[in-house]
Legacy VTK file of the C-alpha trace (Angstrom):
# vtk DataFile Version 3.0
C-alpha trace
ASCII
DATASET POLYDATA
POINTS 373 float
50.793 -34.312 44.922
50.116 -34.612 41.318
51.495 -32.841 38.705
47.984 -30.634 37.967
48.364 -29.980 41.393
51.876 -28.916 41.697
51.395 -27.106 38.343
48.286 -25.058 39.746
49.964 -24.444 42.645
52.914 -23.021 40.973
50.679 -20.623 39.051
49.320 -19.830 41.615
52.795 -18.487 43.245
53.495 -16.078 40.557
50.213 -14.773 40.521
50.896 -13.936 44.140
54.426 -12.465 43.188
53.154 -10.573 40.668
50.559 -8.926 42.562
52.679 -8.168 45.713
55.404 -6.169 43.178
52.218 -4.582 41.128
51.434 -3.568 44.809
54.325 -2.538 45.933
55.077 -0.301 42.637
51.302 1.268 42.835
52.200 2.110 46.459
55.176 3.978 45.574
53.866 5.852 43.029
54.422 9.747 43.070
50.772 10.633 42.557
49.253 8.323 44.919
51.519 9.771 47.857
50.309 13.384 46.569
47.139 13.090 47.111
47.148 11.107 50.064
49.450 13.829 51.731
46.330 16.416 50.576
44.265 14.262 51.859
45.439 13.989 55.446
46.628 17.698 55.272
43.847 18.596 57.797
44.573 15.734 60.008
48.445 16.693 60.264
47.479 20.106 60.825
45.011 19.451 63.912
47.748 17.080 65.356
50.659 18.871 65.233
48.591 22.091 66.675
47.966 20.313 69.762
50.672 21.002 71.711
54.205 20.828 71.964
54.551 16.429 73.179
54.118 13.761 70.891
54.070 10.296 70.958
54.487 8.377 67.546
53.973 4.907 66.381
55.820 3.981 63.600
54.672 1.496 61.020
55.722 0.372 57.780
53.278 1.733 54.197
51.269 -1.689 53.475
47.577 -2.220 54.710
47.819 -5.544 56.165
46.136 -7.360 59.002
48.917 -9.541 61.663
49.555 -10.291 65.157
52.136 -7.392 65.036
50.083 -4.191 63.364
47.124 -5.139 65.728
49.316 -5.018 68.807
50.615 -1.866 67.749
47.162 -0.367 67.051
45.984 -1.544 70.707
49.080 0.201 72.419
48.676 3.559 70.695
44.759 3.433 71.487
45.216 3.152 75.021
48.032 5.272 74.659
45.739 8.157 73.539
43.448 7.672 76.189
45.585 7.603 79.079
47.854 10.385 77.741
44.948 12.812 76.831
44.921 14.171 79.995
48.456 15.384 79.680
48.207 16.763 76.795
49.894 14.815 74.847
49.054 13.983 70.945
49.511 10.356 69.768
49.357 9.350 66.155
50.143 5.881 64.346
52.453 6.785 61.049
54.242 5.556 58.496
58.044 5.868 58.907
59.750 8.672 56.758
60.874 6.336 53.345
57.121 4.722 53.455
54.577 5.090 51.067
51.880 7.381 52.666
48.348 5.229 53.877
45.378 6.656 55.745
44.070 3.282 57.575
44.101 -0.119 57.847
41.063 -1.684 56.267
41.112 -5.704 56.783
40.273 -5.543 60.452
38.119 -3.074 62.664
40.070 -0.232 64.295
39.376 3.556 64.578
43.154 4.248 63.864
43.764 7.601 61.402
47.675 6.688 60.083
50.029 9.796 59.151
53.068 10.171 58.390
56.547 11.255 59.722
57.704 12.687 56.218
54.174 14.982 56.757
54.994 15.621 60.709
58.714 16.128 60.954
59.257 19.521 59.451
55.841 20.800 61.450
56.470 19.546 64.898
56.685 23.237 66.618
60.234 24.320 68.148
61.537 22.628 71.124
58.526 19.287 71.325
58.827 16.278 73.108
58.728 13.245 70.479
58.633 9.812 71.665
59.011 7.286 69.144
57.781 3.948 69.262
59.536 1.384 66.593
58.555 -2.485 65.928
61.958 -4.358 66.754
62.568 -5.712 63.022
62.238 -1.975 61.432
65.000 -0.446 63.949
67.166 -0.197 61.186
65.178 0.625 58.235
63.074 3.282 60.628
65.700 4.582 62.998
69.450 3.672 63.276
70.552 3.977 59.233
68.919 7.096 59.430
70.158 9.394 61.886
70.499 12.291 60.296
66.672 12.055 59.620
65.906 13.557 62.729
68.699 15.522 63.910
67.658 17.704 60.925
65.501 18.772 63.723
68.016 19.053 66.603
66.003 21.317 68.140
63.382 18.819 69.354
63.584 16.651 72.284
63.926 12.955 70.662
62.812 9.666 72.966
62.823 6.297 71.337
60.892 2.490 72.469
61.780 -0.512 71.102
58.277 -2.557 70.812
60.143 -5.916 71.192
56.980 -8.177 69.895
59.074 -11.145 69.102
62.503 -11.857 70.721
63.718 -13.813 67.783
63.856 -10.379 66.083
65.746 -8.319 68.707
67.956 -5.546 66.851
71.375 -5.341 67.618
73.228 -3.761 70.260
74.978 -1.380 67.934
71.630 -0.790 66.330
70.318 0.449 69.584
73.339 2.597 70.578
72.985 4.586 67.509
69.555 5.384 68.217
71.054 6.617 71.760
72.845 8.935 70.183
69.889 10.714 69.025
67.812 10.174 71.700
67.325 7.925 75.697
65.946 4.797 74.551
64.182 1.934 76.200
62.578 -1.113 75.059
59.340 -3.184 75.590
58.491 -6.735 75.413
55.423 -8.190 74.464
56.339 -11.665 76.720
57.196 -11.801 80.218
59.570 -14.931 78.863
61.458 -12.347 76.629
62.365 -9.506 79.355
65.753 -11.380 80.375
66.536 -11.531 76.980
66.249 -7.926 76.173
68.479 -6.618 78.630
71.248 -7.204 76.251
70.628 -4.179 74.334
71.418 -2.649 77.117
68.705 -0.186 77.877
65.564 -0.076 80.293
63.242 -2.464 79.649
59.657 -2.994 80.444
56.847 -5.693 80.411
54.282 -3.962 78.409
51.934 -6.961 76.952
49.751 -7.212 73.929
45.571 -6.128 73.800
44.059 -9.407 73.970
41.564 -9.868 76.769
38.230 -12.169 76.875
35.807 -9.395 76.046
36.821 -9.110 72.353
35.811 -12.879 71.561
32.597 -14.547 71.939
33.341 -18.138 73.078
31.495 -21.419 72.497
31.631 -24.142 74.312
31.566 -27.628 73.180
28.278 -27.782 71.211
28.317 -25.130 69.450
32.193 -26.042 67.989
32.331 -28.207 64.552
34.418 -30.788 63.666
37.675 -28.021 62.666
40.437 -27.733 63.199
42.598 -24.569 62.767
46.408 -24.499 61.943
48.706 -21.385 62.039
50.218 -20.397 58.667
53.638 -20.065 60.299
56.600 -22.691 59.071
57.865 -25.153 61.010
60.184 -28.564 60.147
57.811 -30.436 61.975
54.309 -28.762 60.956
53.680 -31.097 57.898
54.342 -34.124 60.292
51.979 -33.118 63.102
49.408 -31.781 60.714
49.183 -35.069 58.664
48.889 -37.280 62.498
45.921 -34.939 63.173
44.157 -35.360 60.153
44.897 -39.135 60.569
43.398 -39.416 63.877
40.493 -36.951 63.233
39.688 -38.247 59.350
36.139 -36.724 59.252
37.813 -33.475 60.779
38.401 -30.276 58.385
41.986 -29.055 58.628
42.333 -25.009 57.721
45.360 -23.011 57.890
44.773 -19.374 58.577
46.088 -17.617 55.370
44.187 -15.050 53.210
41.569 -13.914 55.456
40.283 -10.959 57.585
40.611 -10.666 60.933
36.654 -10.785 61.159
36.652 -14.107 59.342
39.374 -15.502 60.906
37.579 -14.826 64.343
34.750 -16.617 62.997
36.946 -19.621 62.422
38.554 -20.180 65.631
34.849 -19.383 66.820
34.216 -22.729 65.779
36.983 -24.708 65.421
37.938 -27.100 68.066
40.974 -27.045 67.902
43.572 -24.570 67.115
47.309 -25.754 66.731
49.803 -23.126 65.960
53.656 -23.563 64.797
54.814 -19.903 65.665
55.670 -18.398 68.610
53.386 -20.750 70.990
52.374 -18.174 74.003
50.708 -15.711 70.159
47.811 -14.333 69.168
46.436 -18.122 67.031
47.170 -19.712 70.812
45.321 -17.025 72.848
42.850 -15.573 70.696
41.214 -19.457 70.332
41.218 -20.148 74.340
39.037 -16.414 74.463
36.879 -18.060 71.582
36.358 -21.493 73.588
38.973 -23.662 71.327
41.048 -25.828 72.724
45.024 -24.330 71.483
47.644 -26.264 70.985
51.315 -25.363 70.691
55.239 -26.209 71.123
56.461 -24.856 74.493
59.034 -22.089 73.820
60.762 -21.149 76.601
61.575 -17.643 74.533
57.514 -16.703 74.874
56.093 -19.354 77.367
56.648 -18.807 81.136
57.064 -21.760 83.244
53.624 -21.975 84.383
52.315 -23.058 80.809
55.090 -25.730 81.190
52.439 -28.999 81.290
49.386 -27.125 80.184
47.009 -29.197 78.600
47.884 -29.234 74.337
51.492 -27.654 75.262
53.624 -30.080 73.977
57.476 -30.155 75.439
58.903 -30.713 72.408
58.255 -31.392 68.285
58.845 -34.692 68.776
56.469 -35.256 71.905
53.787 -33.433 69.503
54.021 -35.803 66.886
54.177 -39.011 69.263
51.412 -37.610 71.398
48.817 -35.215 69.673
46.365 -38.226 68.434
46.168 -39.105 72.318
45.467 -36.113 73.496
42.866 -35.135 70.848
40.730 -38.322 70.701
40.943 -38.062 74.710
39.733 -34.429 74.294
36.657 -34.869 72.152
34.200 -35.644 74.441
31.815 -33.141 75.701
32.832 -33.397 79.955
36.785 -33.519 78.972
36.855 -31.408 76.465
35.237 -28.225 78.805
37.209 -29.433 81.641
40.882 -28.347 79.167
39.154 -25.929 77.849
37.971 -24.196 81.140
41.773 -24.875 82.373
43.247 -22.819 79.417
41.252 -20.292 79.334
41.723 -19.310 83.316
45.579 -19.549 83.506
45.022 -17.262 79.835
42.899 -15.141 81.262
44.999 -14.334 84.148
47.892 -12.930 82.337
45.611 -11.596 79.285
43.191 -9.202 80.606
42.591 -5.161 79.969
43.762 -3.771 83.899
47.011 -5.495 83.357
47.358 -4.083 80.047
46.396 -0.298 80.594
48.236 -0.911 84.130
51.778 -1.820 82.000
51.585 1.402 79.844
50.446 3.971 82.406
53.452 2.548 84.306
55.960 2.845 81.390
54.588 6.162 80.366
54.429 7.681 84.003
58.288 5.992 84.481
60.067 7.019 81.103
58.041 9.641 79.138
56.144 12.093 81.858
58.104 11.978 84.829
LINES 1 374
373 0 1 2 3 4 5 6 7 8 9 10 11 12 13 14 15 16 17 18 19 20 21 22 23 24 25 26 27 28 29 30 31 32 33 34 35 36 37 38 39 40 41 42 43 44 45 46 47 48 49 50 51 52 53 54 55 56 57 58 59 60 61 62 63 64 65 66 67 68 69 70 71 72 73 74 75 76 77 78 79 80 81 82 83 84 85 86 87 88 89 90 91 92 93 94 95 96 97 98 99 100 101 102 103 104 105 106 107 108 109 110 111 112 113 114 115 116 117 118 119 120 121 122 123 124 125 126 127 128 129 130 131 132 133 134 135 136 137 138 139 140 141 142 143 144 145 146 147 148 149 150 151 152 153 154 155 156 157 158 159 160 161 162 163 164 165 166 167 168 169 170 171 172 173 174 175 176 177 178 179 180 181 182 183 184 185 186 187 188 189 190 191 192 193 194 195 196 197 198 199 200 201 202 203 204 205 206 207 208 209 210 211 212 213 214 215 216 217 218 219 220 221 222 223 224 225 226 227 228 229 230 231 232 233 234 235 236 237 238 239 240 241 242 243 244 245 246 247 248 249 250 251 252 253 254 255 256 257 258 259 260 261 262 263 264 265 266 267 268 269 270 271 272 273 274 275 276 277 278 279 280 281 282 283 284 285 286 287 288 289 290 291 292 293 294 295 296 297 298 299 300 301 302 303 304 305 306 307 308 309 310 311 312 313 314 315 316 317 318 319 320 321 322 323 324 325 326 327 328 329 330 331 332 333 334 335 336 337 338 339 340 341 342 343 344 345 346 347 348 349 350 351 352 353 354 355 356 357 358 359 360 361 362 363 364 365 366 367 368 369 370 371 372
């Protein structure tokens, strides 16, 4: 890289720096949370008249668009659907120390946010409150905070674990301070992670994320360009892999998801034909691109991947096999009759674990098992 380059691109870091602490600072500010409280005032209100259960979905104070906030948004929708009937309320809202929002704007969702610092003195005497925390805010939400919410003794406390990623399980002391307050279970986004999570030594359940075919439009071969998508996540090999690919594919664009809404990102993997991503493997980059007709390639992770992707066409065993075999397989690949053929093979072994009745099947189940039985 030259030194323009490097120079621009360092620049270009602090502007970023600056702007996330500007950000951070506005949404701390005394005011703003003032009149955002006023502002949801009615909604609060309506909510915590409902009734006397609750079921909460805690999130941190930043408008932002990622695999985790969306998954979060999809379980408390058909949360509030299938819990209607009961009479249960269900909210999405920030956790007590964060800065008030109303919604999240960078991707389509009908999700009003609260907030706990709003609900918490309101909830009438003697409510049911189930709280549902994402596994790397346990602490910062829950467990360094107990007296939080025994300043409300009076109210029936429950508590979920939404284990998205295994890599960030909580502790087991974590956990067994939030059982103090309250039962507690947890919930894994992967089938590959359940094993795992037994070690905090609760209940756990299989509860999935809200990705099915219906929410992408897929294209097949001809209408894909000559793209190819990479995942913005770090990895010691990524730079490696990435530089084969464009090596083998030379008139090929290479773009790395970063900076973009959900509705333009879409449009990329939309088009791309490939999609390669360095997180998790079995995420949201790998299944959202087999919905949209891409073909996805990964690292197989036995944390996230169950066996059966084990061989899957793209699902390299190991970094190493990646960077020895990816040109292969992608040269092999373009061509109109083999590239459907992988394509059509990802998408139905996808499509069997990532569809809606398995989803809304998982939460009635945990809901009818741990919160209304």
């Amino acid at each position: 890289m030259s030194k323009a380059k490097l120079e621009l691109s360092t620049v270009r870091r602090k502007m970023r720096d600056i702007r996330k602490r500007v950000d951070r600072r506005y949404r701390r500010l005394a005011v703003r949370n003032m009149v955002l409280a006023m502002q949801s005032r009615e909604r609060t209100s309506r909510f915590v008249s409902g009734g006397n259960r609750f079921v909460l979905f805690l999130v941190p104070g930043m408008d932002l668009v990622n695999g985790g906030v969306m998954s979060i948004c999809s379980i408390a929708s058909e949360t509030g659907r299938l819990l209607q009937e009961h009479g249960v309320s269900v909210a999405v809202c920030t956790a007590y120390h964060e800065p008030r929002m109303l919604r999240y704007t960078k991707f389509k969702n009908d999700i009003d946010i609260l907030s706990l610092r709003d609900l918490l003195p309101r909830f009438p005497q003697g409510s049911d409150v189930l709280v549902h925390i994402p596994e790397m805010f346990v602490k910062a939400f829950v467990s360094d905070c107990p007296s939080l919410y025994r300043t409300r003794a009076d109210l029936h406390w429950r508590f979920n674990v939404l284990l998205q990623n295994i890599d960030l399980i909580p502790s087991k002391q974590a956990i067994e301070a939030i059982q103090a307050i309250g039962p507690t279970t947890a919930t894994t986004a992967h089938k590959a992670s359940t094993s795992a999570a037994h070690q905090l030594g609760c209940p756990v359940h299989y509860l999935s994320w809200g990705l099915y075919p219906e929410k992408f439009e897929r294209a097949d071969y001809s209408g894909k360009q000559k793209l190819i998508a990479i995942s913005p996540d770090p990895h010691p090999a990524k730079a490696g892999i990435v530089r084969r690919m464009s090596e083998t594919m030379p008139d090929y664009r290479i773009i790395e998801i970063r900076n973009m809404s959900y509705e333009a990102y879409k449009r990329v993997i939309r088009t791309a034909k490939f999609m390669f991503t360095f997180g998790e493997g079995l995420d949201g980059y790998f299944v959202e691109s087999i919905f949209s007709g891409s073909i996805a390639m990964a690292l197989f992770n036995t944390r996230f991947f169950t066996p059966e992707y084990d061989g899957l066409d793209g699902v390299f065993p190991n970094p190493e096999h990646a960077l020895a075999q990816v040109h292969e397989f992608m040269m092999s690949a373009d061509s109109e009759a083999a590239y459907q053929a992988i394509a059509e093979r990802q998408h139905k072994l996808v499509a069997k674990d990532f569809n809606r009745d398995k989803f809304v099947g998982n939460i009635r189940s945990f809901y009818q098992q741990y919160y209304l039985a």
